[in-house]
C-alpha positions in Angstrom: -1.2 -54.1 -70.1 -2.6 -55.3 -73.3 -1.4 -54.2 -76.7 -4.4 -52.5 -77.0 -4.3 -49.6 -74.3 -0.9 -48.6 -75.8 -1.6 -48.5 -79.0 -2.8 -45.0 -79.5 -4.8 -46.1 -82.6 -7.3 -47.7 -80.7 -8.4 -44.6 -78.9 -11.6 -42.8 -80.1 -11.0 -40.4 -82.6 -13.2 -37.7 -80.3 -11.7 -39.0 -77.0 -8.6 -38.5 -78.7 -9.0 -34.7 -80.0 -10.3 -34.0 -76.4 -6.8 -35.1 -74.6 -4.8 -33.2 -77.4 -6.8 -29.9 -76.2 -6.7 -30.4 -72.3 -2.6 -31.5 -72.8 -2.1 -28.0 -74.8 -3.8 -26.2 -72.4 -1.8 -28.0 -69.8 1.0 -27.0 -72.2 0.0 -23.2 -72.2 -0.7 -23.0 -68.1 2.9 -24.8 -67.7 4.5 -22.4 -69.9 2.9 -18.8 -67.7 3.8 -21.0 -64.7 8.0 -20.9 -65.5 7.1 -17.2 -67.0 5.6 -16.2 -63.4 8.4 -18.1 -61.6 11.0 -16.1 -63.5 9.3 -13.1 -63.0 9.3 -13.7 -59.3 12.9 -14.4 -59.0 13.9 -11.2 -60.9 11.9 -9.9 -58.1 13.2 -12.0 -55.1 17.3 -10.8 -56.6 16.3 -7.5 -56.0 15.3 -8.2 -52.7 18.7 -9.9 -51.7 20.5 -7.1 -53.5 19.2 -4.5 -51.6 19.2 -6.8 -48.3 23.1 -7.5 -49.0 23.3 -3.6 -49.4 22.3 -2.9 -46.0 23.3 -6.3 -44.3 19.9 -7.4 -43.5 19.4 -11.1 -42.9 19.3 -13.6 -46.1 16.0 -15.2 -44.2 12.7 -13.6 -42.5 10.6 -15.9 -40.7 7.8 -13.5 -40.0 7.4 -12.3 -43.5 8.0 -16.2 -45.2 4.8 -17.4 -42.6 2.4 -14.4 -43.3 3.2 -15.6 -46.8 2.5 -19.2 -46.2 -1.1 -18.2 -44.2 -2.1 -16.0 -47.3 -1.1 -18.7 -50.0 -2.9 -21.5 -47.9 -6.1 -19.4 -47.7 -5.6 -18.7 -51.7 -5.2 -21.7 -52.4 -8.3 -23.1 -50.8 -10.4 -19.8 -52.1 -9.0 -21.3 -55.7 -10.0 -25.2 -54.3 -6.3 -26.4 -54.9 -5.3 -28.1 -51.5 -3.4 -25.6 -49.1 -1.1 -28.4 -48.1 0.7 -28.6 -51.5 0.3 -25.0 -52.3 2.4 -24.2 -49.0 4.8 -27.0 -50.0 5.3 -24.8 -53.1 5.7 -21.9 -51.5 8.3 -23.5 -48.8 10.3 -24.8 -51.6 10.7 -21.2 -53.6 11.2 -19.8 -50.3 14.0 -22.5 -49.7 15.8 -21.4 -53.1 14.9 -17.7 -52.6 16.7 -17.5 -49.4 19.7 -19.5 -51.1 20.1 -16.9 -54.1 19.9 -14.6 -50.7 22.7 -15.9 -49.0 24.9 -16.4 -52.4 24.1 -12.4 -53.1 25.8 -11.6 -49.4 28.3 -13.9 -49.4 29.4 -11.8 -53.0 29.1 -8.5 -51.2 31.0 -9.5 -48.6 
């Protein structure tokens, strides 16, 4: 790579404004993304809670692939591939179901 491309000097002053605004918006969408996973996690301990409370399994197939089938078909409604999006999804419902099991092994 020459010196050139990484010196950020040599970048047009316009071309340079434009990356500064998409990377702050980038900035802004990553920052409601964290927010929204939080927010679904307080949601997701409740669910173990109340699941420990009345000794109801940690895991529920059915309900994890209706919720795969209705991300995939968001996610291609929204044009973002349904591949990744349920790759997502399988890896919050992978730590979802471990904050699960940790919750009933504590009420045990």
């Amino acid at each position: 790579m020459s010196d050139t491309a990484n010196d950020s000097s040599a970048i047009d002053p316009a071309v340079r404004a434009e990356l500064t605004r998409l990377r702050e918006s980038i900035d802004n969408i990553d920052a409601a993304v964290v927010h929204m996973l939080a927010e679904r996690f307080k949601c997701t301990q409740q669910v173990g809670i109340l699941k420990a409370e009345h000794q109801l399994p940690p895991a529920d197939p059915a309900r994890e692939a209706r919720q795969i089938a209705r991300l995939r078909e968001l996610a291609e409604s929204a044009r973002l591939d349904p591949a990744f999006a349920e790759k997502l999804l399988n890896f919050i419902i992978a730590e979802v179901i471990r904050h699960h099991e940790t919750i009933a092994d504590g009420a045990r």
